[in-house]
C-alpha positions as CSV (number, residue, x, y, z in Angstrom):
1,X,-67.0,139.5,71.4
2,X,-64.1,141.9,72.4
3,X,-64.0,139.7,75.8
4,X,-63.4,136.4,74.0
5,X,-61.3,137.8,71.5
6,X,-58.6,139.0,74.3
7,X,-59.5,135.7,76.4
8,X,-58.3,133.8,73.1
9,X,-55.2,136.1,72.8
10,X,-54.3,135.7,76.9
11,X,-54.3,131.7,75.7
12,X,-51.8,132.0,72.8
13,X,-50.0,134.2,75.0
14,X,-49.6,131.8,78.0
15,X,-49.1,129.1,75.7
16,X,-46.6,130.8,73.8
17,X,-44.6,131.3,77.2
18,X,-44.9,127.5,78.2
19,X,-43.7,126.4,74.7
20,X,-40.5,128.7,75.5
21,X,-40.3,127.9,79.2
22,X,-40.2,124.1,77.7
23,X,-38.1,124.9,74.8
24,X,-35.5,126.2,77.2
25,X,-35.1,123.1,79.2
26,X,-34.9,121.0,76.2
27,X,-32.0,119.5,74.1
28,X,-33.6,121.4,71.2
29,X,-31.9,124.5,72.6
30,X,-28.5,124.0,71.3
31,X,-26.4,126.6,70.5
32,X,-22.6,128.1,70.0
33,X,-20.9,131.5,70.6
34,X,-19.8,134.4,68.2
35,X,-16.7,136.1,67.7
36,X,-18.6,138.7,70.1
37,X,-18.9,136.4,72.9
38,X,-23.2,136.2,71.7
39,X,-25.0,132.7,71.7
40,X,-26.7,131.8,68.8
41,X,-29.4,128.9,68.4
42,X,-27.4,126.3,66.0
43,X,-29.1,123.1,64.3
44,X,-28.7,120.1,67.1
45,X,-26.1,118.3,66.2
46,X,-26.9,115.7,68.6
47,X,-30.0,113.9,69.7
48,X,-31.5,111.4,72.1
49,X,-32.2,107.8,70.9
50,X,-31.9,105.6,74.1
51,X,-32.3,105.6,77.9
52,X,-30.5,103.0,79.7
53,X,-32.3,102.9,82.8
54,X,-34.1,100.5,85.3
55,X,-33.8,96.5,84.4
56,X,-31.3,96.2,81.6
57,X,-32.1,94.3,78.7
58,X,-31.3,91.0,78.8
59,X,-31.0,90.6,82.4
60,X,-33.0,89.7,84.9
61,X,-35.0,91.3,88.0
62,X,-31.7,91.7,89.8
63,X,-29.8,93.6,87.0
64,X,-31.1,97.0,88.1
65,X,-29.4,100.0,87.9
66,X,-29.5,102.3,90.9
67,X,-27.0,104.4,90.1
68,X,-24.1,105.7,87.2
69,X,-21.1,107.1,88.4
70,X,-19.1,106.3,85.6
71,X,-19.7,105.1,81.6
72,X,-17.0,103.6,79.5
73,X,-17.1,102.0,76.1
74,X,-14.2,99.8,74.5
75,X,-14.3,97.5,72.1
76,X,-18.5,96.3,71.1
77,X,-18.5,97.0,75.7
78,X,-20.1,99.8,77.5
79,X,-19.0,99.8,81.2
80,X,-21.3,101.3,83.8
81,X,-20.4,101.9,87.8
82,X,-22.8,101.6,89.8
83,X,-21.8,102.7,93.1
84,X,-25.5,102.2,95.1
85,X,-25.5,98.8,93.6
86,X,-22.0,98.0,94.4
87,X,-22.0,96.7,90.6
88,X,-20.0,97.1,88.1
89,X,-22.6,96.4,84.1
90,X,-21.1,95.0,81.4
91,X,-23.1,95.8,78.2
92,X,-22.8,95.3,74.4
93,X,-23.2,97.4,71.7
94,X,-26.9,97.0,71.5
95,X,-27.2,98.1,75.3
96,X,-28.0,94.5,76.8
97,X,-26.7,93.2,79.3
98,X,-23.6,90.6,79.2
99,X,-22.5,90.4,82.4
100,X,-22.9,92.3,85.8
101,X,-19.6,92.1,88.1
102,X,-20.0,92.3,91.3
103,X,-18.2,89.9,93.2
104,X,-14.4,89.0,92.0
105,X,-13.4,85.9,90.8
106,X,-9.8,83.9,90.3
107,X,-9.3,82.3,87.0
108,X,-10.9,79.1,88.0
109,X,-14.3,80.4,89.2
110,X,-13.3,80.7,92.5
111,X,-14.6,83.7,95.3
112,X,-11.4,85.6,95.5
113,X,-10.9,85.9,99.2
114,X,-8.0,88.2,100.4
115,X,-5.7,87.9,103.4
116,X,-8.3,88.8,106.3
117,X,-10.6,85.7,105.1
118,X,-13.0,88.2,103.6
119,X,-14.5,87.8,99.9
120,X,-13.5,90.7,97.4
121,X,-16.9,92.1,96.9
122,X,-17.5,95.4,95.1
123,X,-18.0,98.2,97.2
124,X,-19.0,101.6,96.1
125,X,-17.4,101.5,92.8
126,X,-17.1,105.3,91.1
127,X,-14.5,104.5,88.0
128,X,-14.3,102.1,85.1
129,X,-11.7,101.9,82.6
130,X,-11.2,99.4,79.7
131,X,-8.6,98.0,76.8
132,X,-7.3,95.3,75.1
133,X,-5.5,93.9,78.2
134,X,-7.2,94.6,81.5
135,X,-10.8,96.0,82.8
136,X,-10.1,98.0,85.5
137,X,-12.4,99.2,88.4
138,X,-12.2,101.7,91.1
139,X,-13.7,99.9,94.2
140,X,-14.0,102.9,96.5
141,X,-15.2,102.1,99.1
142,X,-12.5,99.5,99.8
143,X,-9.6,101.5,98.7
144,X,-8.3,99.3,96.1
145,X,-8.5,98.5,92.4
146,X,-9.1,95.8,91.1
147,X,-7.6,94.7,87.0
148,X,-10.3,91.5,85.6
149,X,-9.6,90.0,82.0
150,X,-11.7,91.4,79.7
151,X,-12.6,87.9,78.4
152,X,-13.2,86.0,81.4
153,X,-13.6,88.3,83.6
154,X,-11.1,86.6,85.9
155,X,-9.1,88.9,88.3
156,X,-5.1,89.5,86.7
157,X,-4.0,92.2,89.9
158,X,-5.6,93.5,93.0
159,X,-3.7,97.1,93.2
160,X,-4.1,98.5,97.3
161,X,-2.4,101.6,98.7
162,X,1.6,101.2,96.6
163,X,4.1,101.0,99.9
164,X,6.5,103.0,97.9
165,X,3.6,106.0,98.2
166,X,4.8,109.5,99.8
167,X,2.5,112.4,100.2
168,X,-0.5,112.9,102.9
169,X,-3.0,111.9,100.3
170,X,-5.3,108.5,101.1
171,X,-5.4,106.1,98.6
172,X,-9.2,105.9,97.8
173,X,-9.5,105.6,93.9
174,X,-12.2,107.2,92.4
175,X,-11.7,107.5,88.4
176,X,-8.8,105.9,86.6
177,X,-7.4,105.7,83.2
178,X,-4.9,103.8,81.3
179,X,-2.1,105.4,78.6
180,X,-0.3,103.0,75.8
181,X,2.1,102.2,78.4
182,X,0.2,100.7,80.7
183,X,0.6,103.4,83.1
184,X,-2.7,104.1,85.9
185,X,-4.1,107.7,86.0
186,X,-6.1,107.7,89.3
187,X,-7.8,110.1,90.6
188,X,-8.2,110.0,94.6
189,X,-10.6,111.9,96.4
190,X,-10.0,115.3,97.8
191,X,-6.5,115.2,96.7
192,X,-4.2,118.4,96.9
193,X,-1.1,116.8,95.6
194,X,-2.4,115.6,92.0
195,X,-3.1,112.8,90.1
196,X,-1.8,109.4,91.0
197,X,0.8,107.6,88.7
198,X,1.1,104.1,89.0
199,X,3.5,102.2,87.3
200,X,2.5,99.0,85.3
201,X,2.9,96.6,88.0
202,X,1.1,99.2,91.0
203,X,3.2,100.7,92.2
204,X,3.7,104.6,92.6
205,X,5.5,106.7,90.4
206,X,4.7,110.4,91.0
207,X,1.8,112.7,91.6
208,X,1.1,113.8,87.7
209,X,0.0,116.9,87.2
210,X,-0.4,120.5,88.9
211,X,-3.6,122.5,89.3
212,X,-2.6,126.2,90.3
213,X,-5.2,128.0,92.9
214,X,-6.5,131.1,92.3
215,X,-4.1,133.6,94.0
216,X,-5.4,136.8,95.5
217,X,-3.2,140.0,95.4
218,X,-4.7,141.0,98.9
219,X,-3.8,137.6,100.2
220,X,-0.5,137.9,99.0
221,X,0.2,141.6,100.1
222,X,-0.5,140.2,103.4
223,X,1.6,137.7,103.4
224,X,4.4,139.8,102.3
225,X,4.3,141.6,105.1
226,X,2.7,139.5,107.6
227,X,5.6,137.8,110.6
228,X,6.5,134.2,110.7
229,X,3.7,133.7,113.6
230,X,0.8,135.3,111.5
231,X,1.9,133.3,108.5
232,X,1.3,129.9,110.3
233,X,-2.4,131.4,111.6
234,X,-3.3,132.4,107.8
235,X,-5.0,130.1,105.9
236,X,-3.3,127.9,103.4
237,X,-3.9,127.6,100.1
238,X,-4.0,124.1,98.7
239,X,-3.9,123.2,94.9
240,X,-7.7,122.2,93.7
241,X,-8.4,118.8,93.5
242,X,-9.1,117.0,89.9
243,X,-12.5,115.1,89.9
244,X,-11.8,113.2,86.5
245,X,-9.3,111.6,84.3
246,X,-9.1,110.6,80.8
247,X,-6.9,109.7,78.1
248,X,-5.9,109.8,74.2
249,X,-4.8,108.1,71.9
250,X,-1.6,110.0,71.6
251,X,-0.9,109.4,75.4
252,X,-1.5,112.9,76.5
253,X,-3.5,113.2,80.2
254,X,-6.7,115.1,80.1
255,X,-8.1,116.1,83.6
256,X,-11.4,118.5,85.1
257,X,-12.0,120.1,88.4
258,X,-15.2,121.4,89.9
259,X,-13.1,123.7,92.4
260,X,-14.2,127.1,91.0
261,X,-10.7,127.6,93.1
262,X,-9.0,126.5,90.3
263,X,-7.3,128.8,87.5
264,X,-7.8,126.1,84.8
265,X,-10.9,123.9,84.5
266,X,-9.6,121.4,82.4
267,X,-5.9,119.9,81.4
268,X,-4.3,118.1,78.8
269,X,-1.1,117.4,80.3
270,X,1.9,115.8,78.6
271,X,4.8,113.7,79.8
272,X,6.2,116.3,82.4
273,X,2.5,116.9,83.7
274,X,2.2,120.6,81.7
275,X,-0.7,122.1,80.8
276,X,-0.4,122.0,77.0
277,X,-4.4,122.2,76.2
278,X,-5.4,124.3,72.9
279,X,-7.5,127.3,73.0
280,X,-7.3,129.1,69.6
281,X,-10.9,129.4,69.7
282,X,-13.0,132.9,70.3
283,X,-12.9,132.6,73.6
284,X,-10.0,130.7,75.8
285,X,-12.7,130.0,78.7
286,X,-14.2,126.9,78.1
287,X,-17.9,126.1,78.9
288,X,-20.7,128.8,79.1
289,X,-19.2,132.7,78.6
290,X,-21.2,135.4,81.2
291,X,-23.8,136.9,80.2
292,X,-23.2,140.2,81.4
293,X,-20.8,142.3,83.8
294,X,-22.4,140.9,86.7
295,X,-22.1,137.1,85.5
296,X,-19.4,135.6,87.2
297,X,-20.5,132.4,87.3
298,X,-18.2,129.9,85.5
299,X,-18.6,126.2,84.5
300,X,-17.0,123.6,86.5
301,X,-16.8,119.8,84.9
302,X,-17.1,116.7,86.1
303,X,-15.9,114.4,83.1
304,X,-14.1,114.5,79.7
305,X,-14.4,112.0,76.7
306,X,-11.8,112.3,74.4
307,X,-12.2,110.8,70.2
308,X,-9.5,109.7,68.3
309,X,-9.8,112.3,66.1
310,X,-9.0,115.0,68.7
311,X,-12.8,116.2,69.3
312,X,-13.6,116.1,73.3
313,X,-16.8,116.6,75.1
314,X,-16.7,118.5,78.4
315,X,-19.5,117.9,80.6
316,X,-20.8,120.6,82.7
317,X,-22.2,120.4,86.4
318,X,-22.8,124.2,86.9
319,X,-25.8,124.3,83.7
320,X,-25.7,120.8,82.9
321,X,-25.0,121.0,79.7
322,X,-22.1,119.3,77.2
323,X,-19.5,120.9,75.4
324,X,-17.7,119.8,72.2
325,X,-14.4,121.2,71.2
326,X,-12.1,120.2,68.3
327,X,-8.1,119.9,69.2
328,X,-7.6,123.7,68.5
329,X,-10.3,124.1,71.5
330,X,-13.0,126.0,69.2
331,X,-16.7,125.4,70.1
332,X,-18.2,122.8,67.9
333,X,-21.8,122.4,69.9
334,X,-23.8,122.9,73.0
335,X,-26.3,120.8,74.1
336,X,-28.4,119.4,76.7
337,X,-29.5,121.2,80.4
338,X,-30.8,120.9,84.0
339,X,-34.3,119.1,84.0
340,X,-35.9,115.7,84.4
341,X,-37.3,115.3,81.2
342,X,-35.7,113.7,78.3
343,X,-32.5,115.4,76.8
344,X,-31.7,117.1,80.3
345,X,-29.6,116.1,83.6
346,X,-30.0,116.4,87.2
347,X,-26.7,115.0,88.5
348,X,-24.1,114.4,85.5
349,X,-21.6,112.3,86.6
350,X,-19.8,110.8,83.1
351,X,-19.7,110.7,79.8
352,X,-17.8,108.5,77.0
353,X,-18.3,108.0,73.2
354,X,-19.5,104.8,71.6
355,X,-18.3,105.6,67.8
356,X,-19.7,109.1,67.1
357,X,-22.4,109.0,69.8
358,X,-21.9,110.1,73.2
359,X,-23.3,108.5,76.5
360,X,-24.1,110.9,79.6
361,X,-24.2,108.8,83.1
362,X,-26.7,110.8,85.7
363,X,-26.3,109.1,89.3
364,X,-29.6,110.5,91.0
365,X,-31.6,109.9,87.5
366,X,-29.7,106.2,87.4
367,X,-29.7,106.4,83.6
368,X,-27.2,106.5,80.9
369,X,-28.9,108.9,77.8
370,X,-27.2,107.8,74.3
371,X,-27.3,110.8,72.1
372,X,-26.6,109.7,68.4
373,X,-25.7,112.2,66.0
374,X,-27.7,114.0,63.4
375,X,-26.9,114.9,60.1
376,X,-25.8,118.0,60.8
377,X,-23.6,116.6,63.9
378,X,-21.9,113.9,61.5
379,X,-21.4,116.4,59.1
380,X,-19.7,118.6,62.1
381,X,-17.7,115.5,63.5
382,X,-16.6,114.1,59.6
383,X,-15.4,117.3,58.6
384,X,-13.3,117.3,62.0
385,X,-11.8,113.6,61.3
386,X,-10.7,114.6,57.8
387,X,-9.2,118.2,58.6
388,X,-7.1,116.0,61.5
389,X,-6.2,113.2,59.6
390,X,-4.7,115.9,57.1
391,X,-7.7,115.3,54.1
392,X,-8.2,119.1,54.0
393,X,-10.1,119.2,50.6
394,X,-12.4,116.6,51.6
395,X,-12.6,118.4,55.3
396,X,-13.7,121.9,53.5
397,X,-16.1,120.1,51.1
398,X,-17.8,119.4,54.4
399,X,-17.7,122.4,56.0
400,X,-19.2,123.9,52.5
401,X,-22.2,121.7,53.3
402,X,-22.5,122.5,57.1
403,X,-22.6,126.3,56.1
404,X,-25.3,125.4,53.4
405,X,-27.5,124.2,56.8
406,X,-26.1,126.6,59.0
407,X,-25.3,130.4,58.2
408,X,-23.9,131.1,61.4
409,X,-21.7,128.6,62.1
410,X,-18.7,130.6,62.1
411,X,-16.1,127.8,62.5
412,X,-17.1,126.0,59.2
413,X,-16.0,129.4,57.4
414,X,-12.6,129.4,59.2
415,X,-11.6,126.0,58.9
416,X,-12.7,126.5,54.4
417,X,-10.4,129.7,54.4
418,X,-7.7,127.8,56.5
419,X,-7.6,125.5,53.4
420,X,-7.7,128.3,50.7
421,X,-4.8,129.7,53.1
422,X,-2.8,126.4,52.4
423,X,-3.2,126.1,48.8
424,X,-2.1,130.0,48.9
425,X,-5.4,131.4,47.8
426,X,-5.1,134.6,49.7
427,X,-8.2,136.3,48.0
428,X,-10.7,133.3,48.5
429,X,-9.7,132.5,52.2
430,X,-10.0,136.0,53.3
431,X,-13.2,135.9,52.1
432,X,-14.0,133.3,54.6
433,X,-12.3,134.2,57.2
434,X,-13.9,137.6,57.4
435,X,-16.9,135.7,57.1
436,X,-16.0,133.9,60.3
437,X,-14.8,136.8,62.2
438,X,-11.5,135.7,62.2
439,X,-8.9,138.5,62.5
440,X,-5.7,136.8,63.1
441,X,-6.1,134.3,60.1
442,X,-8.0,136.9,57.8
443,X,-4.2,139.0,59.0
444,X,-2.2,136.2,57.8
445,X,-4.6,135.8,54.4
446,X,-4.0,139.4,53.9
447,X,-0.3,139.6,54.2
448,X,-0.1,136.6,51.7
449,X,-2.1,138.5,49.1
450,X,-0.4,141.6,49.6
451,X,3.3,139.5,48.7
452,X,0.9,138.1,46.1
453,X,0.6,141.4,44.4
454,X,4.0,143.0,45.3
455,X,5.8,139.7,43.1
456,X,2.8,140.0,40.2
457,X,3.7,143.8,40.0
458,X,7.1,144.0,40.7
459,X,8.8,144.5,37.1
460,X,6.2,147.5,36.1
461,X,6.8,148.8,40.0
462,X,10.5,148.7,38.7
463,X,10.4,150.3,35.2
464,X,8.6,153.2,36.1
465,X,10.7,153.1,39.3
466,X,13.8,153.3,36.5
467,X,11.6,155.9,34.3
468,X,11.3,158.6,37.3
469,X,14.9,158.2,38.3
470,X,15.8,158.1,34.7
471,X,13.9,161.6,34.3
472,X,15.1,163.3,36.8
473,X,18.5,162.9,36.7
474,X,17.7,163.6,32.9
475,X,16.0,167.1,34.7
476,X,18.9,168.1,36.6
477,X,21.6,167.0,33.6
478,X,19.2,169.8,31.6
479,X,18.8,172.3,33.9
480,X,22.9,172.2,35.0
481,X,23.3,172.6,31.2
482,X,21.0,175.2,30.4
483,X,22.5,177.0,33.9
484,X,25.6,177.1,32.7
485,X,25.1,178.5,29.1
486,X,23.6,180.9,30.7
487,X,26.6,182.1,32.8
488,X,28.7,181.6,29.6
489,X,26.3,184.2,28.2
């Protein structure tokens, strides 16, 4: 009896550990980090509902994916690269297929051939971009890009190496994207020198941009001191190259680098190519803190998507994982991991947002995952959309009922006392932010409430202020007196 009774408890035990050995590798592990730098499991706020993958629907036995090197949605069209199948999917908004491009066409149907006699035909194709005017595709492998109408489809401008480009850096377009202007974002390969600017009509501009290396004090002490011949035998150090590009609605450049080299994993440049990124969160590292002293491991991203409403999803190649940020750059969610089963990558390459659900390209898996949101997650995201659009009642009526689901989601408390803060209830937002571990807003609550209660009390501060100075001049007016009738004595 004792025998099956411990066989029975080695099952549940081995059981147990599968479950959790599972659990970890699953999307149902998402969590977010403290005020103590801790990660704590937080409701999912999002969750797998499709997997574009094999023949797409509505095609035939040709329109296979092999590959996704890049997802892009615009307007009811979700834009897959295909760089093993040299194609370029056009999809709508139910995920079938509306057109595959593969080889480029003039506006009357025609094979557009180019001046050697040779057909364009896609070729390796790593970046899509789309709006209102122009689809534009990276074909990398033939160091060009090419601009199609988004209705027909029809090539508008074939863009090749500008002859007005200086610098050492080969044109070979891998990722691209578009401002309000018109202006190309392009991202080359193994690039030192930036980003590439292109002007409307293609040609260059600038190199947009700077990534700063990670400088070693050793390696400059050296170099201090080191001749004019050592100095050309030292290595150089080159600026990290971006791997990404993406932009907002507001114009502003977002880029991310793999190059653990880098000082900066990702950028939100303005118009003179500065770093002007948000990080008021806990933490001004984005991605996964360390886990301990002897963690130095530190997440490196390989694609941005950016919503209208500031929110931007960082995906992360190091643990395979996304993470969402509001503009102010404080964690929102973590989900997702390195596996092959549902709900986990192998090889993340991209990721964009159709409305509030995100896509996630994986070239070696040749899928595209659509995570949709939960009701938590909308909750998270509507709350976001209505504190940035200004509605900061509505915005903390949200977070009321995300805190109602979710005790420990910190930001939800800082973002209600933000709005007590505004309507200059010191009292009430201090509550919250203490309850969000907040110290530089609970500071500023604090402060308020203090000049609160100085204005409230002021007049009896001042009468009995008045009283004491009134009684003891009245003090020394009696004891002068009574001093001297004692001398006249």
């Amino acid at each position: 009896m004792k025998k099956r009774i411990l066989s029975l408890c080695l099952l549940i035990l081995l059981c147990f550990t599968f479950a959790t050995a599972y659990a970890e590798h699953t999307n149902d592990s998402s969590y977010i980090y403290d005020f103590w730098g801790s990660a704590n499991e937080s409701l999912n706020a999002f969750e797998l509902s499709k997997v574009i993958s094999g023949q797409i629907e509505g095609g035939t036995e040709e329109n296979v994916i092999q590959s996704v090197d890049d997802v892009y949605y615009h307007n009811g069209r979700l834009y897959i690269a295909d760089a093993v199948a040299n194609k370029v999917f056009v999809l709508d908004d139910d995920y079938k297929l509306i057109r595959e491009i593969k080889i480029i066409r003039d506006a009357e149907g025609k094979i557009v051939v180019n001046d050697d006699n040779k057909q364009a035909i896609l070729s390796a194709p790593e970046g899509v971009y789309a709006n209102d005017q122009y689809i534009y595709i990276c074909d990398t492998g033939n160091n060009r890009i090419f601009l199609l109408n988004p209705e027909t489809y029809a090539l508008e401008m074939e863009v090749d190496k500008p002859e007005n480009m200086v610098g050492s850096t080969e044109f070979v377009p891998s990722k691209i994207a578009v401002d309000n202007a018109g202006r190309m974002f392009v991202v080359v390969k193994s690039s030192t020198e930036g980003i590439i600017e292109l002007n409307t009509d293609g040609s260059f501009s600038r190199y947009f941009g700077v990534n700063s290396p990670k400088v070693s004090l050793v390696d400059v002490f050296w170099k201090s001191i080191a001749t004019d011949e050592q100095k050309k035998q030292m290595a150089k150090t080159y600026a990290p190259a971006f791997v990404n590009v993406q932009t907002d609605s507001d114009g502003f450049v977002y880029a991310v680098t793999t190059d653990t080299a880098s000082e900066e994993m990702v950028f939100r440049f303005n118009a003179k190519g500065e770093n002007v990124l948000r990080k008021f969160g806990y933490s001004e590292q984005l991605g996964d803190l360390p886990s301990g002293p002897e963690d130095t491991s530190k997440s490196t991203f390989a694609d941005v998507a950016v919503s209208d409403y500031g929110v931007y999803a960082l995906l992360d190649t190091l643990r395979n994982r996304v993470f969402l940020y509001n503009f102010d750059g404080n964690l929102l969610t973590v989900f997702g991991g390195k596996g092959d089963i549902e709900g986990t990558f192998n090889t993340p390459t991209s990721i964009c947002w159709h409305g509030n659900n995100l896509i996630v390209g994986d070239s070696k898996l040749a899928s595209a995952f659509v995570f949709t949101t939960t009701d938590f997650g909308a909750l998270v995201l509507d709350a976001e959309e209505k504190y940035f659009n200004g509605d900061f009642n509505a915005a903390s009526a949200l977070n009321e009922k995300i805190v109602s689901m979710n005790a420990n989601y910190d930001h939800a408390y800082v973002s209600i006392g933000k709005n007590y803060l505004m309507r200059d209830e010191y009292k009430r937002a201090m509550e919250y932010f203490k309850l969000g571990n907040d110290k530089t807003y609970y500071s500023t609550a604090f402060g308020g409430y203090r000049n609160l209660l100085i204005q409230k009390y002021f007049p009896i501060f001042a009468i009995v202020f008045l009283a004491f100075v009134v009684w003891v001049l009245w003090t020394e007016f009696a004891y002068h007196k009574k001093q001297k009738q004692l001398e006249e004595l």
